[in-house]
matplotlib code that plots the C-alpha trace (Angstrom):
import matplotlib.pyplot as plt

x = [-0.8, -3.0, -5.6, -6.2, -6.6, -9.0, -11.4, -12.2, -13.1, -9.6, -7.8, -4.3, -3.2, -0.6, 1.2, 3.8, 5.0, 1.6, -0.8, -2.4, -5.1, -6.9, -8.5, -11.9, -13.3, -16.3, -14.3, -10.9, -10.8, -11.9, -10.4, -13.2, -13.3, -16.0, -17.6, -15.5, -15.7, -18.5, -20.8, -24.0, -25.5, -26.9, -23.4, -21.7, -24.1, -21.4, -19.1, -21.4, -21.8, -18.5, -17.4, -19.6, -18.6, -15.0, -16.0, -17.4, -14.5, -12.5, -10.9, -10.4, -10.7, -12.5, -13.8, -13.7, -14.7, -13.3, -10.8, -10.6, -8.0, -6.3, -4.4, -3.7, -4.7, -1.4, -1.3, 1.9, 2.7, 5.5, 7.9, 9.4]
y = [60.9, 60.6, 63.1, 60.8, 57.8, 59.9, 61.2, 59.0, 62.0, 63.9, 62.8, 65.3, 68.0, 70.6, 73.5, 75.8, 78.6, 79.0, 78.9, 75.1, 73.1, 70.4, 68.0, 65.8, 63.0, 61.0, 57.7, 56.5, 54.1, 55.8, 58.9, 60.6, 64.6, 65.3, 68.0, 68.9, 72.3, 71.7, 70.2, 71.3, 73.6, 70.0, 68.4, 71.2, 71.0, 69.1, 71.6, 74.9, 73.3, 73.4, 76.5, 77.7, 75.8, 76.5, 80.3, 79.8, 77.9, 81.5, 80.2, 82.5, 79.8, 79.9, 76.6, 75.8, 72.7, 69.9, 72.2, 74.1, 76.7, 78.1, 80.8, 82.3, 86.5, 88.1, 91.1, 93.7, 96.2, 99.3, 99.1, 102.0]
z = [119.8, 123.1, 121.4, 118.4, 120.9, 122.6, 120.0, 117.2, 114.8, 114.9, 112.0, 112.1, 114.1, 111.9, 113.6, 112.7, 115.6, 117.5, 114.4, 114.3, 112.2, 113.2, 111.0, 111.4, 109.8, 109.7, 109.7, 111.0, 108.2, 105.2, 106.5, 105.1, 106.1, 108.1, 105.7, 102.4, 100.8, 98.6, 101.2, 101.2, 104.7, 106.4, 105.6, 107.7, 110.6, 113.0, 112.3, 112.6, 116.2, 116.8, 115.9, 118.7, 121.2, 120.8, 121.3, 124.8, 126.3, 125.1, 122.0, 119.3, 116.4, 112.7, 111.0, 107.1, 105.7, 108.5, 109.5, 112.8, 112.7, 115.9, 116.7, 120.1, 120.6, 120.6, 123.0, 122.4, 124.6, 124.7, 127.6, 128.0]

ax = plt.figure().add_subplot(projection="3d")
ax.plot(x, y, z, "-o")
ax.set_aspect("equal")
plt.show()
């Protein structure tokens, strides 16, 4: 995958339909997660950054633990 080639810290990408995860990690050998669900508020200081910055390039995304969830905004509308 030319993503994980890319960026050291991206560990998986998982998708069904249009709802994806994708996974960090400290280090590509280890495959340690970048923060894990008990980590304390400094631990999860990457990933409070990058929750943020998702937001201003328009994403609609939530972060838990090294995970960053995505889902695109699904508009409906009645055609008559």
């Amino acid at each position: 995958m030319a993503l994980k080639e890319k960026h050291a810290s991206l560990d998986d990408v998982r998708y069904i339909g249009l709802f994806s995860v994708i996974e960090l990690e400290k280090d590509r050998k280890s495959r340690e997660p970048l923060a894990l669900g008990s980590a304390r508020s400094e631990e999860m200081r990457v990933m409070s950054e990058v929750l943020p910055a998702l937001r201003e390039r328009g994403l609609s995304t939530f972060v838990k633990c090294n995970w960053v969830f995505m889902a695109p905004l699904l508009c409906v509308t009645e055609r008559s």
